[in-house]
N, C-alpha and C positions, 0 to 999 in steps of 0.2 A: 504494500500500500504506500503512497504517495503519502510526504512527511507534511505535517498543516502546513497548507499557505497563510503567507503574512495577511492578515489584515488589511494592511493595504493593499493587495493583489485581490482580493476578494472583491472590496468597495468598490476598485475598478472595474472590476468584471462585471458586479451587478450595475453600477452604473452605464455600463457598453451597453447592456442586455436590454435596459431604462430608456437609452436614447434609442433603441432601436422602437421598442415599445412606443414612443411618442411618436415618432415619425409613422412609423409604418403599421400601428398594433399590434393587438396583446402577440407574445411570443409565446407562450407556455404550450408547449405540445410541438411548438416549431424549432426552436432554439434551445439547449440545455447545456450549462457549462460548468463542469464537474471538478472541482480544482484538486481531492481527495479520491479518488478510485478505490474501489477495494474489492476487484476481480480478479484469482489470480488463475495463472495456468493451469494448476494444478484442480483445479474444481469444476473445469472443463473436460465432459467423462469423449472420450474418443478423441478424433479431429488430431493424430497425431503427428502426421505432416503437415498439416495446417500450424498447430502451434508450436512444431518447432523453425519454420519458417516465422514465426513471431518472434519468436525468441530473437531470432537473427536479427529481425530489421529493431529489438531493442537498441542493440548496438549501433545504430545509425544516428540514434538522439544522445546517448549514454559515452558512448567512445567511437563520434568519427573518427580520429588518428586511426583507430586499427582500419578501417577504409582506406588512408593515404599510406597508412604501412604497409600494406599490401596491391597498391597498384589500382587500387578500382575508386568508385565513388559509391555512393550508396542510394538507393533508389528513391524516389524522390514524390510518387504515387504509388498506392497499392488498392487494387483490385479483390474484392472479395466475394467469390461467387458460387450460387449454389440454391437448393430445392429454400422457400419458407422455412425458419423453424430450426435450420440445423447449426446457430449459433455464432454466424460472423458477426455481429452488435455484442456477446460477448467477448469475441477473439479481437475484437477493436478496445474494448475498455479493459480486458487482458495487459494491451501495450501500452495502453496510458499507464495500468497501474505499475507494469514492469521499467518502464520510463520513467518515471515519475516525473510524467508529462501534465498539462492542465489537456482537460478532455474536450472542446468544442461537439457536441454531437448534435448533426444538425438531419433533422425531419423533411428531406425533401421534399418528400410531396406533399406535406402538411403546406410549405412556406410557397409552391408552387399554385398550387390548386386555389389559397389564398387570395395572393398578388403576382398574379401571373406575369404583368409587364413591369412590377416592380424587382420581378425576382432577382435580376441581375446588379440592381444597386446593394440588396440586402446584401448580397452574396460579397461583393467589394470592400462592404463594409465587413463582415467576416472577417475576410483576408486580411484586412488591416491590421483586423484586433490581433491575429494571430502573428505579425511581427512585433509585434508594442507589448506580450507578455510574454517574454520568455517559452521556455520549453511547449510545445504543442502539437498535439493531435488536434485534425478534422478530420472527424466522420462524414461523412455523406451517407445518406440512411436511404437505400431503396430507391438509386436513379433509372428502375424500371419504368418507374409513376411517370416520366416525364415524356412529351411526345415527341422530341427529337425530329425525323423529317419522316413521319410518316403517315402516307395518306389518309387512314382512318382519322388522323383527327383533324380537326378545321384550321384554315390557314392561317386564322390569328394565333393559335396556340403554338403550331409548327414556329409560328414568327419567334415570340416568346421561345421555344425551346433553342431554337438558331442563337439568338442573342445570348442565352445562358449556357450554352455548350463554349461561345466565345470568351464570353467573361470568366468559365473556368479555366480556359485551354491558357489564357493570358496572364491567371495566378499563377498558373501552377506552372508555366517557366520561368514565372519571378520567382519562385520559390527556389528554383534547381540552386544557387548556390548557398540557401539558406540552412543551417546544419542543426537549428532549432525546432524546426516544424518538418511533420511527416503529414502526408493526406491520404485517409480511407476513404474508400468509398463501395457499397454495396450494392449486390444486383442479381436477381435470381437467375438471369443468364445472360450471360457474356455476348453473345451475339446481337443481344438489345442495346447495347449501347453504342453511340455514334463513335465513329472512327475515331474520329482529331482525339477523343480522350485518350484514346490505348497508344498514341504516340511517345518514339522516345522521350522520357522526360516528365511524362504527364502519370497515367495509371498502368505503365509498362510493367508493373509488375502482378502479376495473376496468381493468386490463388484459390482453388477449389476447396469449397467448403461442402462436403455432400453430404447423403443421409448416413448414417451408422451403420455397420455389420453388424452382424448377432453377437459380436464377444464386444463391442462398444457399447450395444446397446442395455448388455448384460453391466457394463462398468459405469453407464448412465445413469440405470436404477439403483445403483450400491450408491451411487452418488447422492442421490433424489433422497435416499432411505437411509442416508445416515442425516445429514443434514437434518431432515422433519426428527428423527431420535436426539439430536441434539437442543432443536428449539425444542422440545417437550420433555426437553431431560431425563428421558425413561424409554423402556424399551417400547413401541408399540406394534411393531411389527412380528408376526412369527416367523420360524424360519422359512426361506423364500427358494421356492425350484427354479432358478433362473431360466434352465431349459425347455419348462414350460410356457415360459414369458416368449421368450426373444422370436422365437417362429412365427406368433402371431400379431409381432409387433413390425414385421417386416417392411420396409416402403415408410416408418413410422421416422420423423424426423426426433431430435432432443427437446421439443419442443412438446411434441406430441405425449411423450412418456413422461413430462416433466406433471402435462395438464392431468393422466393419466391417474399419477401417484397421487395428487390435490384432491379429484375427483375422489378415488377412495377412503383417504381423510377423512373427506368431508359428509361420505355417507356415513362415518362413524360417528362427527360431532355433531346430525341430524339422527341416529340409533338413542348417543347419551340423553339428547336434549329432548327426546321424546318421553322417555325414563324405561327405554328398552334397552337390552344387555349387547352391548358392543363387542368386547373383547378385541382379540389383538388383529393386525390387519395380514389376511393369510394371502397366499397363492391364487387359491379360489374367488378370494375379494377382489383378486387384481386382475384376476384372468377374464371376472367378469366385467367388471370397469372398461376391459380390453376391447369387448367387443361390442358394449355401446358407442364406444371412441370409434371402432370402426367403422359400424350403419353410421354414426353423426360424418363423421368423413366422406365417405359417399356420398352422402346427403348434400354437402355443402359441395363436392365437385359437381356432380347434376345440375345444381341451383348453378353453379361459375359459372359452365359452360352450354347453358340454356339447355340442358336435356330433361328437367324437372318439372312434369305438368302437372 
């Protein structure tokens, strides 16, 4: 975890966040700026070349010298791509926390969708802030949301996405020789996004974030189930067949098993609160959990993709 920031680093931050608010409105849900992180790799169940490619680009904020000590420079955008759910918005505040970076995490398509043709100013104004505070990540959250040049969507918005694909393309070579700021950015596939970004210099660096194998997924729920043992400081779970779990949790992102483990929780502190006997959370509690999580998934692909009369 990132050691407190000063006081004064803070005051500034919220006062950035204040002026943006005035100018532009409310930010909350758009803009989020983390100056403490406390995600760390290790609570992150799978995703193992994903996070040791994190680890690496630490060293980018931490110790460029080993960059110039060894002949290279250090990448200067990062790409994080992959299904909903399988944890790049963790693997991004990961590096802030491993950094001990201040975290910009910005909601794209919240701040698009928004102010569409003001997007490009906010965004400037970002950048800014992020040479004026020392050490720093930006996230960029989800530049699926955006309509970049493509037909489906109408010409003012395509305009809009053209002007903000610019406004990024032209930070983010101010930045190449800034050794303080690193930029994420997320997207559930790579091919959705416009060219100019994946240029050298820009978001040249890619990584896949994909769904879990069965032995990840088995290390997801050990994860999930110690964690809820700890906030309730007692054992609640019995012993668990992982091998019953993980096959029918197949296609099932960290997201998905996270919601999973919550759900069965919570059918116990609706068992207590009723004054029926709960006991501990088994196999069977989860296996069943499993497979209303599956008909609801279904359900909601049908509805995405207009096949649900």
């Amino acid at each position: 975890m990132a050691p407190a920031a000063s006081p004064v680093l803070k005051r500034r931050l919220e006062d950035f966040v204040g002026r943006l608010a005035k100018k532009f409105g409310e930010m909350r849900g758009k803009l989020e700026i983390n100056t403490e992180v406390d995600v760390r790799l290790q609570d992150i169940g799978g995703l193992a070349n994903a996070k040791r490619e994190i680890q690496g680009l630490a060293f980018a904020l931490t110790a460029p010298e080993l960059h110039r000590k060894w002949g290279t420079k250090p990448p200067n955008g990062v790409l994080l791509y992959g299904p909903p759910g399988t944890g790049k918005t963790l693997l991004a505040k990961a590096l802030a926390s491993q950094a001990n970076a201040i975290f910009f995490h910005v909601h794209v398509g919240n701040i698009f969708t928004k102010w569409p043709a003001e997007c490009g100013e906010i965004f400037q104004e970002i950048f800014a802030a992020l040479q004026e505070n020392g050490r720093s990540i930006l996230y960029l959250d989800e530049l699926e949301v955006l309509p970049f040049d493509r037909a489906a969507f109408p010409e003012e918005l395509r305009g809009c996405g053209r002007r903000l694909v610019a406004t990024l393309s032209e930070n983010l070579d101010d930045l190449v020789e800034r050794e303080q700021t690193l930029t994420l950015a997320s997207i559930d596939r790579a091919d959705l996004l416009d060219p100019a970004l994946i240029r050298r210099g820009r978001f040249d660096r890619l990584i896949e974030v994909p769904l879990p194998e069965a032995d990840e997924r088995e290390e997801i729920f050990r994860l999930h189930l110690a964690r809820a043992e700890r906030l309730a400081g007692r054992t609640i779970f019995a012993p668990i067949t992982y091998d019953a779990l993980t096959p029918r949790t197949a296609k099932m992102s960290g997201a998905d098993l996270a919601e999973i483990i919550q759900r069965a929780l919570e059918e116990k502190v609706r068992l207590e609160g009723s004054g029926a006997p709960a006991g501990l959370v088994t196999t069977d509690d989860l296996q069943r959990v499993i497979e209303e999580h599956r008909r609801t998934k279904e359900l909601v692909e049908k509805i995405r993709y207009g096949q649900y009369l």
